[in-house]
C-alpha positions in Angstrom: 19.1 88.6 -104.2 17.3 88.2 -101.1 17.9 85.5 -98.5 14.6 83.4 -97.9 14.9 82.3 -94.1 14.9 78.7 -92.8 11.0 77.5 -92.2 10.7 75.6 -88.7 10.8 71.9 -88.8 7.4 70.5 -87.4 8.2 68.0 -84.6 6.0 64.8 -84.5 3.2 65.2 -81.6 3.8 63.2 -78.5 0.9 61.5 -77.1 0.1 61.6 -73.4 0.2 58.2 -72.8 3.7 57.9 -74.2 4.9 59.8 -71.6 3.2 57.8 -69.4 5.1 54.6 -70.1 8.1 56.2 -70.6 7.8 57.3 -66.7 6.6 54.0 -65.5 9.4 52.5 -67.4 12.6 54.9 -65.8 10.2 53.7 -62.2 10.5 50.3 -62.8 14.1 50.2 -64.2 14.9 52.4 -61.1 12.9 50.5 -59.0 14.5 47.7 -59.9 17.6 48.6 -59.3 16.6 49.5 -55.8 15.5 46.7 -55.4 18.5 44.5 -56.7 20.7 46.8 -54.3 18.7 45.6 -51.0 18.6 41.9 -52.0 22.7 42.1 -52.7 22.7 44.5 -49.4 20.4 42.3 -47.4 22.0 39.0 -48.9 25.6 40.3 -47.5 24.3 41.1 -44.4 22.2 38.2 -43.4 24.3 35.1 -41.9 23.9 32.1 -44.0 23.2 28.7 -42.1 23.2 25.2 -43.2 20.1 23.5 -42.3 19.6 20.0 -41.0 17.2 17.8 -39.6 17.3 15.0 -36.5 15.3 12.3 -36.0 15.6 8.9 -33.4 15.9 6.4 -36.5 19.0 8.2 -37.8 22.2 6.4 -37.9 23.8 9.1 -36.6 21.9 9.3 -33.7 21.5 5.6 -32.8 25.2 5.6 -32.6 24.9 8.1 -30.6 22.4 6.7 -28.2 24.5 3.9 -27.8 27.3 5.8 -27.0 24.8 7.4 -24.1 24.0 4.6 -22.5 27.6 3.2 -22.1 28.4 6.3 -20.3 25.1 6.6 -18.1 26.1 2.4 -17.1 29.5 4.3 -16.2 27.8 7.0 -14.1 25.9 4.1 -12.5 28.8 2.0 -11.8 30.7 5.0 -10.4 27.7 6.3 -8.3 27.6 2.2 -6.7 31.5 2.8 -6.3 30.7 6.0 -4.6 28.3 4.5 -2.1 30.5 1.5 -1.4 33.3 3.4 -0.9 31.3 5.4 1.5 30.1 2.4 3.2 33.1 1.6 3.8 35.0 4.5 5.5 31.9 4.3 7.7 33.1 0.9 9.0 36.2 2.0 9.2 35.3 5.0 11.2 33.0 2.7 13.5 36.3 0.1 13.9 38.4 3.1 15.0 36.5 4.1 17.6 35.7 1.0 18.7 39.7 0.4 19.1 40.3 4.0 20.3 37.7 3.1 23.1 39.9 0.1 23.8 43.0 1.8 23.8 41.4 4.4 26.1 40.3 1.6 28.3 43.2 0.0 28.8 45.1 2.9 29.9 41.9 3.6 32.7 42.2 0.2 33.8 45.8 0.9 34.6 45.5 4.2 35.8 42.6 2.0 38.4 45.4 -0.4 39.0 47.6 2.5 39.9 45.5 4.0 42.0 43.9 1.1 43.6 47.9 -0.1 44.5 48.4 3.8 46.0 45.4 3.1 48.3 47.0 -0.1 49.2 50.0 1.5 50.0 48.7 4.3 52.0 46.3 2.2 54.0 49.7 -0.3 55.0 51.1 2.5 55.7 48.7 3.9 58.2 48.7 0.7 59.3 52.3 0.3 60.0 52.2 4.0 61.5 49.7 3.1 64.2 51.4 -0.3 64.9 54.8 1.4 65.8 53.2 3.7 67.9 51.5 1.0 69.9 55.1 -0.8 69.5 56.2 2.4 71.6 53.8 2.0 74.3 54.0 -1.6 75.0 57.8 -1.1 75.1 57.1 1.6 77.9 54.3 -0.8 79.7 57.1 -3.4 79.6 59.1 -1.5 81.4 56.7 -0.4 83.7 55.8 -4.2 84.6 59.3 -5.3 84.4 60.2 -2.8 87.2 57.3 -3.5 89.2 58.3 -7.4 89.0 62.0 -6.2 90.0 59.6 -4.3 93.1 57.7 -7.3 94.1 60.7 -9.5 94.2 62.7 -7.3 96.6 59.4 -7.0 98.9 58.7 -10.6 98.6 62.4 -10.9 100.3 60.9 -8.5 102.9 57.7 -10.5 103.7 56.3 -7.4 102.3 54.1 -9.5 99.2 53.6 -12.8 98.6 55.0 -15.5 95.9 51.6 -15.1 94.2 52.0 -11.7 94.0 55.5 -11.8 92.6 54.0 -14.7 90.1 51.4 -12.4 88.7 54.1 -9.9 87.8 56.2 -12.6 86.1 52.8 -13.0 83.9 52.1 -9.4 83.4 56.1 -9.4 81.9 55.3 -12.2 79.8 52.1 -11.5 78.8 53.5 -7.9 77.6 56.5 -9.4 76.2 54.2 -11.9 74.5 51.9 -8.8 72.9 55.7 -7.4 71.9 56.5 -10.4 69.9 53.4 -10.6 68.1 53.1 -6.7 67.6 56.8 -7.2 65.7 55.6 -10.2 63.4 53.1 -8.1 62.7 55.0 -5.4 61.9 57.4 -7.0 60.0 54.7 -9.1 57.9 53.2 -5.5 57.3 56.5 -4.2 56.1 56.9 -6.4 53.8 53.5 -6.4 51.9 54.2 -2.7 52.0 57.4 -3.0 50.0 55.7 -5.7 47.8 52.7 -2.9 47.0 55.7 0.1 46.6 57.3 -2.5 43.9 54.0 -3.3 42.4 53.0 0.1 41.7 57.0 1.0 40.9 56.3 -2.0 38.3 53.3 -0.9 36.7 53.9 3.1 36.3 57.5 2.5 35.3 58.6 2.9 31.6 58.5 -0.3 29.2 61.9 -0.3 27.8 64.5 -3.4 27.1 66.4 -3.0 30.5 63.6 -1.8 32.8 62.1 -4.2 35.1 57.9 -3.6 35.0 55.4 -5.7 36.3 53.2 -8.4 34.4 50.4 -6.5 34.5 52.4 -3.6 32.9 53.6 -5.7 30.5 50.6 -7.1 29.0 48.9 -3.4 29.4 52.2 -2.3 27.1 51.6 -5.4 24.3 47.8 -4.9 24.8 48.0 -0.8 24.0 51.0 -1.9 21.0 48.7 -4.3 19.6 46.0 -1.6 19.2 48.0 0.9 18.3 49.4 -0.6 15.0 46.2 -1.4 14.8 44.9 1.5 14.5 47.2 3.1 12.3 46.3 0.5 10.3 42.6 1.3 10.0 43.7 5.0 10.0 45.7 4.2 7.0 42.8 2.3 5.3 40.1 5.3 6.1 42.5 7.7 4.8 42.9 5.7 1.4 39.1 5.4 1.5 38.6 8.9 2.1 40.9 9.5 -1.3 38.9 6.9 -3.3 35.9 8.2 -2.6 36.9 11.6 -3.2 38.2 10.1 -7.0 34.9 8.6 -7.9 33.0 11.3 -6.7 35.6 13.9 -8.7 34.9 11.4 -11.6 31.3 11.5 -10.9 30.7 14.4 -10.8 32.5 15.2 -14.4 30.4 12.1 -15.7 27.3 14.2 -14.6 28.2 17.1 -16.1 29.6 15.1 -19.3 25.8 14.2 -19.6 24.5 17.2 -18.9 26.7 18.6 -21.9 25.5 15.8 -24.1 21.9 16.2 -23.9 22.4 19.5 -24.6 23.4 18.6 -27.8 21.1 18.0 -30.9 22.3 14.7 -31.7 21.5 13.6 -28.3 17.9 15.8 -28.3 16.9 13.7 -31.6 16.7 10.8 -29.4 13.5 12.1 -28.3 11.7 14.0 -31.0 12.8 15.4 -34.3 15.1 18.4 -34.1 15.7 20.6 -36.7 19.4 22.4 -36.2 21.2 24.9 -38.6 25.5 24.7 -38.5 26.5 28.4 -38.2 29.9 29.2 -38.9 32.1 31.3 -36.9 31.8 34.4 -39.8 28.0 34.4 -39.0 28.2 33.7 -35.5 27.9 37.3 -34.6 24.4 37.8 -36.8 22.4 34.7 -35.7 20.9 35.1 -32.0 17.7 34.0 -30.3 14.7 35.0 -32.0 16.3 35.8 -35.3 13.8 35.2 -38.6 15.0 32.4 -40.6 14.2 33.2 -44.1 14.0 30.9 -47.4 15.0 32.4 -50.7 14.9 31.7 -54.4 18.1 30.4 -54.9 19.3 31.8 -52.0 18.9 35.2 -52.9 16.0 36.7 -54.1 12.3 36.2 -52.6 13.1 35.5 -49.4 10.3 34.6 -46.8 10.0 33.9 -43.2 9.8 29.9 -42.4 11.0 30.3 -38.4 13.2 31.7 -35.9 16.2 30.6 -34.1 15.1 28.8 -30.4 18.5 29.0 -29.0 22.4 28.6 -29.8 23.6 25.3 -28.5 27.1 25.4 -26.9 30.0 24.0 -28.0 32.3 24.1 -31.2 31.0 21.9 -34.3 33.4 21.0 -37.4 31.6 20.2 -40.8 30.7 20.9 -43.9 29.1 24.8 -44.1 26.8 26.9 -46.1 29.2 26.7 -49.0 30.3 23.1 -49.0 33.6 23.6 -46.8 34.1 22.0 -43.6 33.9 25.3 -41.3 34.1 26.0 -37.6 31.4 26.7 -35.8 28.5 26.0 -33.9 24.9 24.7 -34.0 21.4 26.5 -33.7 18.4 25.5 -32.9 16.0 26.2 -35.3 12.0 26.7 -34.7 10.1 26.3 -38.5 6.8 27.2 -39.3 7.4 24.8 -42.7 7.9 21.5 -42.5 10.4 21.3 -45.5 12.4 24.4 -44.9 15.2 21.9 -43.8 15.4 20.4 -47.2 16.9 23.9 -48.5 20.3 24.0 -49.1 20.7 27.2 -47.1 19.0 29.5 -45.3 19.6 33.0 -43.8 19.2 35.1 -40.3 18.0 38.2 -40.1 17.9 39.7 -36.5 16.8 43.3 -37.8 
């Protein structure tokens, strides 16, 4: 018996169009999934931020502006402390001078004194100098007249002169003798206002101590200059305690300032002054949010994200509060640029720097 062969089984025609759709389909599924891979990819590797907005009637910030002007009526209390302070050393400076030019006065007075008293002495000294030298010579014209008297009484024995002769050499002797006697007092008066100027000046340039014996003068001078000179240590004392205060409160000043400085800086301070909108950015993110970064908006949070800013700047200093995910994070705040109003009102929003 022959074997009838298998006829062909007719396969259904497939339109064009099918084919069509079924490509357009495996696109779109594929698409799709291309699609979903860049949103997951993008969404891990944006940085997520939690938005907020400032404004000057915010509680937060009222506090906040009270708490500014307590410290800028510190900073103006310490900058009046400064300048008192400073005032002050100046008039101490001026008052130690004014004693230092004392002090030094004093002592030129009795250096004068000293010297003055050596001129004294010298001159008395000349003085005395010249007087024994004519001392010398009326002692040898005394013995020149005494032996001429001797001379004119021998000759008036002789007839040789006569009695008025012999009388005016008597006068001659006493007038010399006379001259003698008054050259002496002299002499002796001279000596001792020369030993009472020696002692003076002995008195005055001698060393104040309990035993030695120093002149009035020298005395007061010493109590005068001991007087100034606690005095001045004193004063110096004073300037130098000045000197510290107002190196203090200028210290402190000078960190108030910068306090200040610091605070403005901040966004709680800045909403004093205009609205601010501000983003927390936690430490994980830090490293993908910079200046100029796109701020995007998504569909919740993920998909259709759009541009609604840029970052302005990243404001210094370490923030603790509640982040993108509801748990109090570390990290810092942002300054945020938006082109829509509301973007603040999202929940979060991401960076993008690429």
């Amino acid at each position: 018996m022959a074997e009838v062969a298998d006829a062909p089984v007719a396969l259904p025609a497939t339109s064009p169009w099918t084919r069509v759709v079924s490509l357009l389909s495996l696109a779109g599924v594929l698409g799709l999934i291309a699609w979903a891979g860049t949103e997951v990819y993008l969404a891990m590797t944006d940085a997520w931020i939690a938005p907020l907005r400032l404004s000057p009637n915010d509680d937060a910030v009222m506090q906040a502006r009270v708490r500014l002007t307590s410290q800028l009526a510190e900073r103006d209390k310490l900058r009046a402390e400064v300048e008192f302070a400073r005032a002050q050393a100046e008039v101490l400076d001026e008052e130690y001078a004014r004693l230092a030019t004392l002090l030094d006065a004093a002592d030129g007075a009795l250096s004068w004194s000293d010297d003055e008293l050596g001129s004294e002495i010298r001159a008395v000294g000349d003085l005395l100098e010249r007087m024994r030298d004519e001392r010398v010579a009326l002692v040898d014209i005394q013995a020149r007249e005494v032996e001429r008297l001797e001379r004119a009484r021998a000759n008036l024995s002789l007839g040789l002169v006569t009695e008025a002769e012999v009388a005016g050499a008597e006068a001659a002797v006493d007038r010399v003798a006379l001259e003698l006697l008054t050259l002496d007092r002299t002499v002796a008066a001279s000596e001792v206002e020369h030993a009472r100027w020696v002692r003076r000046r002995r008195g005055i340039s001698a060393t104040v101590t309990p035993e030695a014996r120093v002149s009035p003068e020298r005395g007061q001078h010493h109590e005068q200059r001991l007087r100034v000179s606690v005095e001045l240590a004193r004063i110096n004392a004073e300037r130098r305690r000045q000197a510290e205060l107002v190196r203090v409160a200028t210290n402190t000043l000078e960190a108030t300032e910068q306090l200040l400085e610091e605070l403005r800086e901040r966004p709680i301070y800045r909403a004093m002054e205009a609205r601010t909108d501000i983003a927390f950015v936690p430490y994980d993110a830090a490293e993908d949010v910079d200046e100029g970064g796109r701020v995007l908006a998504c569909v919740w949070g993920v998909i259709l994200c759009r541009d609604v800013g840029r970052v302005a700047e990243l404001i210094p200093g370490e923030v603790v509060t509640e982040g993108p995910w509801g748990e109090r994070e570390r990290g810092r705040y942002a300054a945020l640029l938006l082109d829509e109003a509301d973007a603040f009102m999202e929940r979060t929003l991401r960076v993008r720097l690429r």
